[in-house]
C-alpha positions as CSV (number, residue, x, y, z in Angstrom):
1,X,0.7,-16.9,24.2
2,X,0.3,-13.3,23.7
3,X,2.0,-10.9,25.9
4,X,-1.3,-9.6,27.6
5,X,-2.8,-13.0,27.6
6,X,-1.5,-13.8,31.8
7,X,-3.5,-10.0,32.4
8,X,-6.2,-10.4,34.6
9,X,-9.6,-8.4,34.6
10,X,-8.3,-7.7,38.7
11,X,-5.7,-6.2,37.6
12,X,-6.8,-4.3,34.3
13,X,-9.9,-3.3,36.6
14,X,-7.3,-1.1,38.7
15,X,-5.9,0.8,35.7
16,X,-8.8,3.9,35.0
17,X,-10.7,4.1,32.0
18,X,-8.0,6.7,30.5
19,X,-5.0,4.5,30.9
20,X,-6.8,1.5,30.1
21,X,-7.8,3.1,26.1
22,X,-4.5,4.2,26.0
23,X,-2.5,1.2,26.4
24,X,-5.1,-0.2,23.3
25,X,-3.8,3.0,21.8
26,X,0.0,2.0,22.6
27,X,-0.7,-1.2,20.8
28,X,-2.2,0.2,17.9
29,X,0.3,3.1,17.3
30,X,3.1,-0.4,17.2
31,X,0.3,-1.6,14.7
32,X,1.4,1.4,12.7
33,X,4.8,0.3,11.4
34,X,3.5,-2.6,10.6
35,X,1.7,-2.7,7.4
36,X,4.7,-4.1,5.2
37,X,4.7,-7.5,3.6
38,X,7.2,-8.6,5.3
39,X,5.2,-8.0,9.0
40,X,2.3,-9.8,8.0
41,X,3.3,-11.9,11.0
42,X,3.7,-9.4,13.7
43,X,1.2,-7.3,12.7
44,X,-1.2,-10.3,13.5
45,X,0.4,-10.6,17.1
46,X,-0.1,-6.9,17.6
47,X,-3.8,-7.1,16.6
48,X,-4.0,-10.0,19.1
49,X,-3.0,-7.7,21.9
50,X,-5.2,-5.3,20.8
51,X,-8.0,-7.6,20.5
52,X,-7.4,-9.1,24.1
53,X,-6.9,-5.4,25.8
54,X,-10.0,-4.5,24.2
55,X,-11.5,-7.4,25.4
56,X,-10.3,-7.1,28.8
57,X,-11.8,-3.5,28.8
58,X,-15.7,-4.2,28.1
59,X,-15.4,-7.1,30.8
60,X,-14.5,-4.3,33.6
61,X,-15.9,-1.2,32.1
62,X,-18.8,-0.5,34.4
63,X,-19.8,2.3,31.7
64,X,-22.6,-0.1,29.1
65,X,-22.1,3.3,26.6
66,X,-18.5,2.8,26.6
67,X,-18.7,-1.2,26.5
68,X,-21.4,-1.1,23.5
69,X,-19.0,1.6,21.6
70,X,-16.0,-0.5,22.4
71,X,-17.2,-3.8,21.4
72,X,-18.4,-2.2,17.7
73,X,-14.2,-1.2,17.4
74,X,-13.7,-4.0,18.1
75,X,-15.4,-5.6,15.3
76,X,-14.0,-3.3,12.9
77,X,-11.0,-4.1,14.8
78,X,-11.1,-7.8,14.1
79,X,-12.2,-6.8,10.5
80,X,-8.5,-5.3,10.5
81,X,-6.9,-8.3,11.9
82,X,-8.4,-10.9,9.3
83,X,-7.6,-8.4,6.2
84,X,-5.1,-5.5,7.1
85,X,-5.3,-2.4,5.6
86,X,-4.0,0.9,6.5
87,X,-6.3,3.2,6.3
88,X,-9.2,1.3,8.1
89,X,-6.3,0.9,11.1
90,X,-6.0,4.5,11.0
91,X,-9.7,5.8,11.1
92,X,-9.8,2.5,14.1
93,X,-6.7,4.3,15.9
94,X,-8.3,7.8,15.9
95,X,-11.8,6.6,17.0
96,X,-10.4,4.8,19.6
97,X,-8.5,8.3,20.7
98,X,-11.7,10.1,21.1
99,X,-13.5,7.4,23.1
100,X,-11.9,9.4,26.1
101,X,-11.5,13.3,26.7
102,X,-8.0,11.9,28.1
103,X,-7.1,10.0,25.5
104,X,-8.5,12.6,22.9
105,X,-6.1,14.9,23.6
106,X,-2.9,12.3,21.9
107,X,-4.9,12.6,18.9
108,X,-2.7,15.9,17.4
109,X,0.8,14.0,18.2
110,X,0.0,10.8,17.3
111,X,-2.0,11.0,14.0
């Protein structure tokens, strides 16, 4: 069981757009440090909570802009999670950031 997989849409609903691409964000900056052979294994897990976050976010988002530009990252997303590779997690990590003006703004500090 993944850590986000007890999260309900109730309660993921009550976090704002902002904060809800952000946490994805949170996930994905873990994702970072973990390209190495040797976390093959929990890169995988973090790309599960990223998947279900993201999933979690087109089922609330009342925005069908946002959910149709969400659920294409999150193809390439799950293109990430069957074959990692770096530099596709990056370009996913900053096009995520500018989904939201909010979120936007991390782009300079975290990539």
């Amino acid at each position: 069981m993944t850590q986000h997989a007890s999260l309900t849409p109730e309660r993921w609903a009550g976090f704002g757009r902002d904060q809800q691409i952000l946490m994805i964000a949170n996930e994905m900056n873990r994702a970072s440090r973990l390209f190495g052979p040797e976390d093959r294994g929990r890169l995988a897990s973090a790309y599960e909570r990223i998947l279900r976050l993201a999933d979690l976010t087109v089922e609330v988002q009342p925005s069908r802009s946002l959910r149709r530009e969400l659920l294409r990252w999150r193809e390439l997303a799950g293109g990430v999670y069957l074959e990692p590779d770096l530099q596709a997690h990056r370009r996913l990590f900053r096009a995520l950031l500018l989904l939201t003006p909010a979120s936007a703004k991390q782009v300079p500090l975290l990539l």
